[in-house]
N, C-alpha and C positions, 0 to 999 in steps of 0.2 A: 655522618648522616645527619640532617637537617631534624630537627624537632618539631619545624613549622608543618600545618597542618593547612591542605589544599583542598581547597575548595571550588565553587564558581558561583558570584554573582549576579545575576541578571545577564547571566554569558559570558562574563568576565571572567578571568581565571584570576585569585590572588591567595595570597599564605595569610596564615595568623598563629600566632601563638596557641598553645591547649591553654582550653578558659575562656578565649576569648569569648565572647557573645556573637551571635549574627547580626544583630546591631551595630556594634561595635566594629567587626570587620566592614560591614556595609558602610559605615562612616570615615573610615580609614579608606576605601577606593573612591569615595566620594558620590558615592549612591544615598538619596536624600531620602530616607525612611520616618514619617512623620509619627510624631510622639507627644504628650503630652503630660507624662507623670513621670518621666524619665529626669535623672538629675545625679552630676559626677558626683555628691557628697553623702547621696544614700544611696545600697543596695535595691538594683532593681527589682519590681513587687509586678510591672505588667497590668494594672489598675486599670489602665485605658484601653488597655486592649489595640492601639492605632498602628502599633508597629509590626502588625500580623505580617506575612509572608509564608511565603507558599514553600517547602523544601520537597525533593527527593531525589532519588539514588538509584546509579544502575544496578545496586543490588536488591533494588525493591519489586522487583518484578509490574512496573512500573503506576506501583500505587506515590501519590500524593497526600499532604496534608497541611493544613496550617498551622501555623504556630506564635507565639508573641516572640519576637527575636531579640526582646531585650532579655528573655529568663532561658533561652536556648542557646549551646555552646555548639562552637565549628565543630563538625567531623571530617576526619579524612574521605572527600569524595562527595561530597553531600554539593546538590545541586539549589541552590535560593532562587527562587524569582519573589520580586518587590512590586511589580505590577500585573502581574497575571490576571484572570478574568476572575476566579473565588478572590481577589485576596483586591482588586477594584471592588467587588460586592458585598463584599464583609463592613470594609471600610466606609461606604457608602453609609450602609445601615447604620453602623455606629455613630456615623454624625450628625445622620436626621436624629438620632435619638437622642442627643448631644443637645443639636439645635431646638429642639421639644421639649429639652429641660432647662437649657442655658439659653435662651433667645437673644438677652443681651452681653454674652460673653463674648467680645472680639477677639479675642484668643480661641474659641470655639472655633468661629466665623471665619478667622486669617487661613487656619488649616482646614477647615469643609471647602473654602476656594481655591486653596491650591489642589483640591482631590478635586475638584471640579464639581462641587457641592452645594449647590446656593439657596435650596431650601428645603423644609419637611415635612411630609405628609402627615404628621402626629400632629395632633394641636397640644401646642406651648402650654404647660402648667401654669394652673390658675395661680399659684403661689412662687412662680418660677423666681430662683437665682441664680450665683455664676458659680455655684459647687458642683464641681463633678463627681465628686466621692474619690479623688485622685489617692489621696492618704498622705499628702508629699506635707503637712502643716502637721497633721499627728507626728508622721515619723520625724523628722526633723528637730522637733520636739523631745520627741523619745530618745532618738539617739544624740544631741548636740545642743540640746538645755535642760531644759527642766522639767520634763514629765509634766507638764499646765495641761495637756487637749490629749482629747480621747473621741473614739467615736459616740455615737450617742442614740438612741433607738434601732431602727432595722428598717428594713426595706424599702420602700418610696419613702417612708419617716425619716428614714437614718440621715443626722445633721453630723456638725462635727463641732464643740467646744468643750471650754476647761467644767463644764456640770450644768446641769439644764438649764440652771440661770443664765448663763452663759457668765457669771463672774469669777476672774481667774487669780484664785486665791495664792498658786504658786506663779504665777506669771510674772517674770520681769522684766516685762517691755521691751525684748530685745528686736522684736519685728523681723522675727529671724522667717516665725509663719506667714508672715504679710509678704516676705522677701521672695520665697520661692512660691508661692501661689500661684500657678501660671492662669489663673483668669482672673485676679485681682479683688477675689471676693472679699477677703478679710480687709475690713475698714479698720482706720487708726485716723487718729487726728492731735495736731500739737498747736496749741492756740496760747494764749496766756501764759505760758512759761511750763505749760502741762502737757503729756504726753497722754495720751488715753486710746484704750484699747484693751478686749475683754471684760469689762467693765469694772477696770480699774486705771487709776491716775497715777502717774510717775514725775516726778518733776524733772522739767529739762534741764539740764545742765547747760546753761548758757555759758558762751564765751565774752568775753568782751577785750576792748583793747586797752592798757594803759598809754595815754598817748606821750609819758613824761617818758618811756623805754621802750619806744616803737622808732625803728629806721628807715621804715619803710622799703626794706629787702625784698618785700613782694613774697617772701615762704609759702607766705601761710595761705594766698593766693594760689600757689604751685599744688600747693596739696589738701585742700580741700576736695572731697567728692561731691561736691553740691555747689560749687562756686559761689560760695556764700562774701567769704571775706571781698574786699576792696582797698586797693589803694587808690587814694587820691592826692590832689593838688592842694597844697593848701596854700594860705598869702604869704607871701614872702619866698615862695621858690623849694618848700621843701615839702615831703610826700606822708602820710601816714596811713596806716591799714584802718578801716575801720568795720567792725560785723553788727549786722544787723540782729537785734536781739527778737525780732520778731519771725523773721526767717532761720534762725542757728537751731541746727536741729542738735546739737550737745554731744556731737560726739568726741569734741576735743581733740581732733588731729590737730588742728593748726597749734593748740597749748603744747604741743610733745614736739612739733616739729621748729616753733617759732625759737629763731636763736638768740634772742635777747632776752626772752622770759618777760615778754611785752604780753601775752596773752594771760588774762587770769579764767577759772571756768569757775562759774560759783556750781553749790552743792553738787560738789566733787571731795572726794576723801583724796587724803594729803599724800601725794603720788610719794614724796621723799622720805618718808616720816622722821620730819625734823624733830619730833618729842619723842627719838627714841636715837641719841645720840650715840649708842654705842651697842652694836649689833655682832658683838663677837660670838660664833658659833651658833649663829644664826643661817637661815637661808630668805630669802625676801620671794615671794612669787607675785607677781602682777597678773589679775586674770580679768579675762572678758566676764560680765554679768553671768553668764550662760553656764561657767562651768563649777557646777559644783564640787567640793570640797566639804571632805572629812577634816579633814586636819584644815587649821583655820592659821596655825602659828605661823605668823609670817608674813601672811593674806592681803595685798591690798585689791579688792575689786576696780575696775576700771570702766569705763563707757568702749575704752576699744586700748587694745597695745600701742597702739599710734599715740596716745595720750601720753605716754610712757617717753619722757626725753631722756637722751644721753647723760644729760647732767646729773637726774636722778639716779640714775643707775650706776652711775661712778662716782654718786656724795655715799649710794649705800655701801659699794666695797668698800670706800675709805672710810667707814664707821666698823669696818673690820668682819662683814656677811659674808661668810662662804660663797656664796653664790646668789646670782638675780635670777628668775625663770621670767621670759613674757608668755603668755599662753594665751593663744590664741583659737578657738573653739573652732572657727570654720570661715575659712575667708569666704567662699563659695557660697551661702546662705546669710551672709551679713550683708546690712545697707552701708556699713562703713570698710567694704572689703578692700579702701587705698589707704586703709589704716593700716591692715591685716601685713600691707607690703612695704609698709613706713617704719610698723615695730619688727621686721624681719632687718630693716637694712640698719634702725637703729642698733640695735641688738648687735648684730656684728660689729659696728664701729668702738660700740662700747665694750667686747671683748678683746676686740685688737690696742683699744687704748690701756686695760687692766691686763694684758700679755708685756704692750710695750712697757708698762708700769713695775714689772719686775712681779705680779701679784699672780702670775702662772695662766696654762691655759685653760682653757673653758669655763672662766667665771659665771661665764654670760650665755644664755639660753634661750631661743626662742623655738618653742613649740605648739604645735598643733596632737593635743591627746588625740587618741580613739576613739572612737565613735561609743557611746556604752554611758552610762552612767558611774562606772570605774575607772573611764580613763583619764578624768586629771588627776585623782590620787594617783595614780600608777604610775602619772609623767612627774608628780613633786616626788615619790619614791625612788624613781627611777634615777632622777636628777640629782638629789640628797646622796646616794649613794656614791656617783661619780664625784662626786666633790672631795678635795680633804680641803684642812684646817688652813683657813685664812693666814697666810703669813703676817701680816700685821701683827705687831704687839701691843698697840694702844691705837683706838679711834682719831680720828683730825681733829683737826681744832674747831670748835661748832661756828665759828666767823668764817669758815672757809664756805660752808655751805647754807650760810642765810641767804646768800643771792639765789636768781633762777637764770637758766641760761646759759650757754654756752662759754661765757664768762668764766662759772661756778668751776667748769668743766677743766676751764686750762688750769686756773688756780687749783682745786684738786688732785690736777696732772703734776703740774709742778711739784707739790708738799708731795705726794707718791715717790717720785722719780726724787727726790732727797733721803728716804726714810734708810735707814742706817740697815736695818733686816732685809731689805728687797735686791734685789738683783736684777734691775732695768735690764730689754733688750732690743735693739735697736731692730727695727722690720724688717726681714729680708729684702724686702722691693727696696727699701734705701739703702742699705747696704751694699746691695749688688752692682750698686752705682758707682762704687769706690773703690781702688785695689787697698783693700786692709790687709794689715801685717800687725797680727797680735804684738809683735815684741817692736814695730816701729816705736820710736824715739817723739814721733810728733804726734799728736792726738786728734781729731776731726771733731768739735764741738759744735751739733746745729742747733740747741738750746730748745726752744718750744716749738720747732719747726717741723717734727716729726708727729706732734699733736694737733698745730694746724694742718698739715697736709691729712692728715685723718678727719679729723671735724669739718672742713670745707670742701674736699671732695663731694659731698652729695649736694653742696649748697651751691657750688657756683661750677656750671661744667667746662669752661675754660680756665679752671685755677692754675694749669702750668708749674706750679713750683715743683712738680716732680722733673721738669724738664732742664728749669734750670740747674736744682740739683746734679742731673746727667751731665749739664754743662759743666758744674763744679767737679766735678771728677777728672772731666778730661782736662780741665785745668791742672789739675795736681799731676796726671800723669806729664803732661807737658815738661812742668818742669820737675821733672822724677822723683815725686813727692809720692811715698807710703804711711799711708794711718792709720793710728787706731781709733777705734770709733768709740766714741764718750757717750751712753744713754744718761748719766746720770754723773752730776756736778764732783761727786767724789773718784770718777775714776778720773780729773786731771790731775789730782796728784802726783807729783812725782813727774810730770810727761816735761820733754825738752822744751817743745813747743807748742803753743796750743794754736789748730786752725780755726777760727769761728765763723759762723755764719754775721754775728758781729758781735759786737761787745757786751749786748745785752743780756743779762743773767750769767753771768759769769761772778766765781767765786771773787773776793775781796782782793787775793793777795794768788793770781792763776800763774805768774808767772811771765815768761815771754810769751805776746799774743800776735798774730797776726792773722787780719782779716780775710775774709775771700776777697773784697773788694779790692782790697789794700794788693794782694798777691797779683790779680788781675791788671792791675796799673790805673783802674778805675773811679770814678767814684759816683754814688747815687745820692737821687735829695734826700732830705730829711724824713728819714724811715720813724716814726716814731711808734711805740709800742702799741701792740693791734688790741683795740678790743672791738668787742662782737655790737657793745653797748653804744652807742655814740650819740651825741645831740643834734640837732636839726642843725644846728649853722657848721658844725663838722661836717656831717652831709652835704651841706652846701659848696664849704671850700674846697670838699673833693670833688665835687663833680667840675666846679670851676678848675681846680689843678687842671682833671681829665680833658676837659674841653679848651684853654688854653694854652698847652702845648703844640708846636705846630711840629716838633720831631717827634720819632720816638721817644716817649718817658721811660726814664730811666729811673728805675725804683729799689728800693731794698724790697725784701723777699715780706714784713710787714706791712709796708707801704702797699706794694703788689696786692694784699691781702683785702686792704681798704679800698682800693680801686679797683677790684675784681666784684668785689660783693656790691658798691654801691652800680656797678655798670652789668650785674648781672640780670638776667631774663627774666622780666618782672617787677624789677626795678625801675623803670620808666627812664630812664636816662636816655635824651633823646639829641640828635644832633651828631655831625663828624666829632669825633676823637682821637689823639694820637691811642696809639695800641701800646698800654703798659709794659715792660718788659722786666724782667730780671736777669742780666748777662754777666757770664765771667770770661767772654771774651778779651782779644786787646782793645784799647780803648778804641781805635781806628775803626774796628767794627760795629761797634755801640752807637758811636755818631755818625755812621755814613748812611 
């Protein structure tokens, strides 16, 4: 027997869960119930009253009434109408009275014209603004920062800020109340490197670019919410980002997402804490301004998770931290909410690389607490608990993580994947590519390839090397080749033969090697070792490789790496190019 609970619509017949709202089903058939203080991040309060609706029941002997349908749940059998003749005149009233105290609020105005509303018979308050008393900047507040705003006198008085002066002595500029305000009342302004609002200043965290460690990949361009950054043309043929320091509103996505560690943000706290090189039996938490915190051990505040790079969060496990937490207070209520979905995808990359790393699962955490003023202590308790003891025995070496960048990342990777105590493990998706046999005789060695294929998948969305990889499989099946798969330099000991992706990184003294290339009958140009960092006239030669080629390019799986990213979307590379490839086909296929 079904659980769902039936109802009707405006005529419509449809189900909803128990709990659901009459809003909420109404939105779900697609019935357009206007509303104005409603919002998925706080529990409905009904403040505007705009979402009224008419219900009743054939077991009401056939009385009606109205009701706010965002604070009223389905019943079995319960009849809604959303435009009836009470629930047009209710409406009505509400928005002349709307429009008498908000005259210039276009969010008032948008929704009186779609009720077919256009003006009000009250005359407009002498002192009018665009508050409607909604409550959605108190609560938001209350439950998802910091307790700053409260209401303030009563009746036609009653305002809304952090105490009469209106100066907000707990307020951290997060623009979380400016963000959901639905008519725009709450002013903020950022001028001179200051943020200001409530009648206090915050300094913006500007970005800027280093132009001696910019590639001009175009990132930081992709993910900005404000399309702030740019790439340009410079003399000589090669491209750099550049941010306007009078427009960057400081939220530092692009600094967490940029892969060269080309972006610096000044008056920002030190995302990696390089002067605390050795973090055993620690936990590190990364949090948005917004969420307060009892327990400080560990704390770094952030302007947003987005700010928060990979690299960072795999220099803190290799300094031997149980765990990293990103905490993210509220995507839904934040001006930087393509941050909110940048530190969710970081976060997992950087768990799958400390799994691949031998360092175990769920280092890595990204959360969103509960709503309450308890719920980011509840999510570091919560977290702290699920964790054990760092397998690490001693922290890296502090030269490994003075760089920034994706860079820091593979090096990191690499001294991980050597440590004598870990037990590296090769990703199911790449595994499954290859028929292994624990006790095969020959070995599969793809060296740092399992790290780029994780760190470049969100940066370049044609990277393909999972593809070739699939190719490398059916190569070995071809010629009825079984391995075992090497995450980590010391399990070639002992193996008959080692297969590699190529020679690179490979132990001193490995043994008999043979390449995929080599196995294939093939060979590719000069693959030379990839970094994320590159100088302008590198940039140049590749795009010149890219462009003249007039077959397919035929690349190693690094090469591929260099020619994916500089020919990536956003990148600007303009003009016919041959299509890079990585193949372990027979040679007859690669050149025709």
């Amino acid at each position: 027997m079904s659980d769902l609970i039936r109802l009707t619509i405006d005529g419509q017949p449809t189900e909803a869960a128990p709990g659901t709202t009459v809003l909420e089903a109404a939105r779900r058939l697609g019935v357009r119930v206007p509303t104005l203080c409603d919002h998925p991040s706080l529990e409905p309060s009904g403040a505007c009253r705009l979402c009224v609706v008419e219900i009743t029941h054939d077991d009401w002997g056939g009385w009606s009434g109205l009701v706010t349908s965002c604070l009223y749940p389905v019943e079995e059998g319960l009849q809604v109408s959303t435009t009836s003749t009470k629930v047009r005149e209710t409406r009505r009233g509400l928005l002349e009275l709307y429009l008498a105290r908000c005259p210039d609020a276009e969010a008032v105005r948008a929704v009186a014209r779609q009720e077919g509303v256009d003006d009000t018979p009250f005359p407009p308050r002498a002192d009018a603004d665009k508050c409607i008393q909604c409550g959605l900047c108190v609560r938001v507040c209350e439950d998802l920062s910091t307790r700053a705003l409260a209401p303030l006198g009563r009746g036609t008085d009653k305002t809304v800020g952090p105490r009469p002066d209106k100066t907000g002595e707990d307020c951290v500029g997060c623009l979380a109340c400016a963000e959901i305000c639905p008519t725009g009342e709450i002013e903020f302004t950022r001028a001179d490197g200051r943020l200001s609002i409530w009648g206090r200043d915050f300094p913006v965290a500007i970005c800027e670019v280093r132009e001696d460690a910019c590639r001009g990949c175009g990132v930081c361009e992709a993910v900005c919410p404000f399309d702030i950054p740019r790439v340009f043309a410079t003399r000589g043929g090669g491209f750099l980002a550049a941010i306007s320091g009078d427009s960057c509103t400081g939220c530092g996505i692009c600094a967490g997402a940029c892969p060269t560690g080309a972006i610096v943000q000044h008056h920002h706290p030190d995302t990696d804490l390089i002067g605390a090189p050795d973090l055993r039996g620690r936990t590190v938490t990364y949090a948005c301004a917004r969420s307060e915190l009892a327990d400080r051990d560990g704390l770094i505040p952030v302007t947003c998770v987005g700010r928060v790079g990979i690299d960072d969060v795999i220099s803190v496990l290799a300094r031997g931290a149980d765990g990293v937490q990103l905490m993210c207070r509220d995507r839904d209520t934040c001006p930087y909410a393509a941050g909110g979905h940048l530190g969710e995808r970081q976060a997992d990359t950087a768990n799958r690389l400390a799994e691949a790393a031998g360092l175990g699962a769920g280092r890595v955490r990204y959360v969103r607490p509960r709503p309450g003023a308890g719920g980011p202590d509840e999510a570091v308790a919560a977290f702290r608990a699920d964790l054990t003891p760092s397998p690490l025995d001693a922290p890296c070496p502090a030269k490994l993580t003075a760089e920034r960048g994706l860079d820091r990342a593979l090096a990191v990777a690499g001294w991980l994947a050597a440590r004598p105590g870990l037990a590296p493990r090769m990703p199911e998706e790449i595994a499954e590519l290859f028929d292994v046999d624990s006790q095969a005789d020959d070995v599969l060695w793809l060296g740092d390839l399992v790290v780029l294929d994780l760190l470049l998948a969100d940066l370049v969305a044609d990277w393909r090397l999972r593809d070739a990889l699939a190719e490398a499989g059916a190569l070995l099946r071809r010629l009825g080749l079984k391995v075992r798969l090497a995450a980590s330099p010391r399990e070639l000991a002992g193996a008959g033969r080692v297969i590699a992706a190529d020679r690179r990184g490979l132990p001193d003294d490995p043994g008999a090697v043979a390449t995929l290339d080599e196995l294939a009958g093939v060979a590719a140009d000069d693959d030379p070792p990839f970094r994320f960092r590159i100088t302008q006239d590198e940039r140049r030669a590749l795009v010149s490789r890219l462009k003249s080629s007039d077959a397919a390019l035929r690349a190693g799986p690094h090469l591929l790496a260099q020619l994916r990213m500089v020919a990536r979307e956003g990148a600007w590379v303009e003009g016919r190019y041959a299509e890079p490839v990585v193949s372990y086909g027979d040679a007859a296929e690669v050149t025709s």
